[in-house]
Structures are given as structure tokens and as C-alpha cells.
N, C-alpha and C positions, 0 to 999 in steps of 0.2 A: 590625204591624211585622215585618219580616224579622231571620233569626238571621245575626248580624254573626259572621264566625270568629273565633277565640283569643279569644273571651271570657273571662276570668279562674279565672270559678266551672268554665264549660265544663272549661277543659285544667288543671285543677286542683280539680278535684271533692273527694277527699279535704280540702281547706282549705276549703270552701265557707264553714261555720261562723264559721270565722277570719276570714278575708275581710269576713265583715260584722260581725263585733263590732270588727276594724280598722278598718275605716270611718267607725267610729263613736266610737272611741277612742283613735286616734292620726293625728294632725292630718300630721304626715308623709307616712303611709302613704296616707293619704285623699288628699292632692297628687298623690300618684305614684299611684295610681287614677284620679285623674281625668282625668291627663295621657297614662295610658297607652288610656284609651278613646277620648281623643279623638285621638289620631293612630292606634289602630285602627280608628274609623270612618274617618276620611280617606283609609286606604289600601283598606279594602273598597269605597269610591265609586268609589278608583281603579280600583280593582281588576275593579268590576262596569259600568266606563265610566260611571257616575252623575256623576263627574264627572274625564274625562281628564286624564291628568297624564303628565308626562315621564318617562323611563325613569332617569333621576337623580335627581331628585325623590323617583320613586316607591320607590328602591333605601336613599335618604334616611331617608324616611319609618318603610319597614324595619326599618333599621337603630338606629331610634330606638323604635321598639315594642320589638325586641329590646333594648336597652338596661332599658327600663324596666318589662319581661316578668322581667329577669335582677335588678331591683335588689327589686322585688315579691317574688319568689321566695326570695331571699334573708332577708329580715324574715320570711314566713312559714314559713321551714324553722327562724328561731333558739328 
């Protein structure tokens, strides 16, 4: 399997730790984990034409990684 960008652990290595004992113990966090990989694979497919998507969509999609990139970071910085 190929390495998908902004992977969590990836662009946040220093919380790697955190990350998974979150995951595992706050049902929250683990929602917003899961919700942010799956619209970061969506936009890497788009992204690598795996599977084409529109330039609004795909600005969409974005903007909604960054959302849940920004609300992640936030529980793991308190």
C-alpha cells in the first residue's frame, strides 16, 4: 500500500504516542480520526487521478481535511 500525505502521525510525529492511546480512549477523538482519513484518502485519489473529481469538490474536500486537521490538533496540543 502506498503512503497517503498528511497522515496524522506523519505531520505530527512529536504526538505519535498521543495519537494512539487517543484512539483508543476517547471516542470523540477516534470520530475525528476517522473522519479525517477518510476524506484524506478521498482527496489523495483525487489527487493522484485514482479517482477524478472536480475542482470544487476537490477544494471542498480540502477544506474539510483542514477543518478536522485544525480540530485534531487542537485536543492533542490541550
Amino acid at each position: 500500500m502506498s503512503h497517503t500525505p498528511h497522515e496524522l502521525a506523519a505531520d505530527f510525529p512529536e504526538y505519535a504516542e498521543k495519537i494512539q492511546a487517543l484512539k483508543t480512549s476517547d471516542a470523540h477523538f477516534a470520530k475525528l480520526f476517522e473522519a479525517y482519513h477518510e476524506v484524506n484518502r478521498q482527496v489523495h485519489r483525487a489527487e493522484t487521478d485514482v479517482e477524478p473529481t472536480g475542482d470544487e469538490e476537490m477544494e471542498a474536500m480540502r477544506r474539510e481535511r483542514i477543518k478536522l486537521k485544525d480540530e485534531l490538533y487542537a485536543i492533542l496540543t490541550k
